[in-house]
N, C-alpha and C positions, 0 to 999 in steps of 0.2 A: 244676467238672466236673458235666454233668449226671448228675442221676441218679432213681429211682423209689423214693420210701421205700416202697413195698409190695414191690420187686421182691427174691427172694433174694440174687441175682448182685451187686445193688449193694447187699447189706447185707455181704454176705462182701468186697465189697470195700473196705467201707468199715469193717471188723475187727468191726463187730459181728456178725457170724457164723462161726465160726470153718472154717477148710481146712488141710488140708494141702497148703502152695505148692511147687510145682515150682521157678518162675521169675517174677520181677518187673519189672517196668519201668515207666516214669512213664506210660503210658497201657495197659497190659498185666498182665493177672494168668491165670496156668497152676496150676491144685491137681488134686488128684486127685476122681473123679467118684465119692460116697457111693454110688452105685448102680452098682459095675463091669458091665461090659457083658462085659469081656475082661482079661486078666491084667493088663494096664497098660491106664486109661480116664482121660482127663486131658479136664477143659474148659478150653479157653481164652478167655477173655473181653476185651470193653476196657474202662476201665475208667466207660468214658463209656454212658452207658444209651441203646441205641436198641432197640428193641424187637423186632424182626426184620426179616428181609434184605430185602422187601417195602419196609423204612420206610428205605432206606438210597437217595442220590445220591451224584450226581459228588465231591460236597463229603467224600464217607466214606471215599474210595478208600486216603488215605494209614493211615485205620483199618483198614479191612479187611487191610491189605499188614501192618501192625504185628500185627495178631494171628496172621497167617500164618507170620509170623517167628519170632513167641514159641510157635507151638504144633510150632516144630522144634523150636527150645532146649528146649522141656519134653520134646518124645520123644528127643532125643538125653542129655536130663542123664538119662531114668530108661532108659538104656543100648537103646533102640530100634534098632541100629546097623542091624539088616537090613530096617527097614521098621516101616509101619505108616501106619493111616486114620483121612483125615480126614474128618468128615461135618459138615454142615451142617442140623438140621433147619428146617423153616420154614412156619409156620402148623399149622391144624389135620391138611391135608391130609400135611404134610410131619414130623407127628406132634411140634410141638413143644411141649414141655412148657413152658420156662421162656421168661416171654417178654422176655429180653436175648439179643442175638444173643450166640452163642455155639457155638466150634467142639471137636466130640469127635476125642479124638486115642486111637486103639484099637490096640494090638498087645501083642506077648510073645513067645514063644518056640516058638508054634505058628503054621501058617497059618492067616490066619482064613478063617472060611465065605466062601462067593461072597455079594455083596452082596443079589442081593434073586432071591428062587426063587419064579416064577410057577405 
């Protein structure tokens, strides 16, 4: 599997960093987000390193679908039942911090804010 020995995301996925896992699967990993944003904040990643959504083709489709799947498993195992968001950040513009694609999964037991207030 590829991966970026500098990059967080595939150091945690490859156990030398440690998370707290939601959900696992053989190209998929769900932990919770060291920085919560919101009562429940889950990343979920693949566990193959591309580096954001920019660097992704036709060839990534069946990844992107895999991590979309595992980042319901992780909001429904940590009881999201009424909801909750997904965000994608992406480059500097789109304010991304880690650079493994990677999708936030935000809710709890409150509404959250409206997404972006001009």
């Amino acid at each position: 599997m590829e991966r970026d020995p500098n990059c967080v995301f595939c150091k945690i996925v490859a156990g030398e960093l440690p998370c707290r896992k939601v959900y696992e699967d053989e190209s998929t990993l769900v932990f919770h987000d060291i920085r919560p944003q919101a009562e429940v904040h889950l990343l979920a990643v693949p566990k193959r390193h591309v580096a954001s959504m920019k660097d992704l083709s036709d060839a990534d489709a069946e990844m992107v679908g895999r991590v979309m799947v595992a980042a319901t498993k992780g909001a429904l195992a940590c009881g999201l039942e009424d909801g909750w968001r997904t965000i994608v950040n992406t480059g500097r513009i789109g304010r991304q911090e880690v650079m493994h694609v990677h999708v936030h999964v935000l809710g709890g037991n409150k509404v959250l804010p409206a997404m972006i207030q001009w």
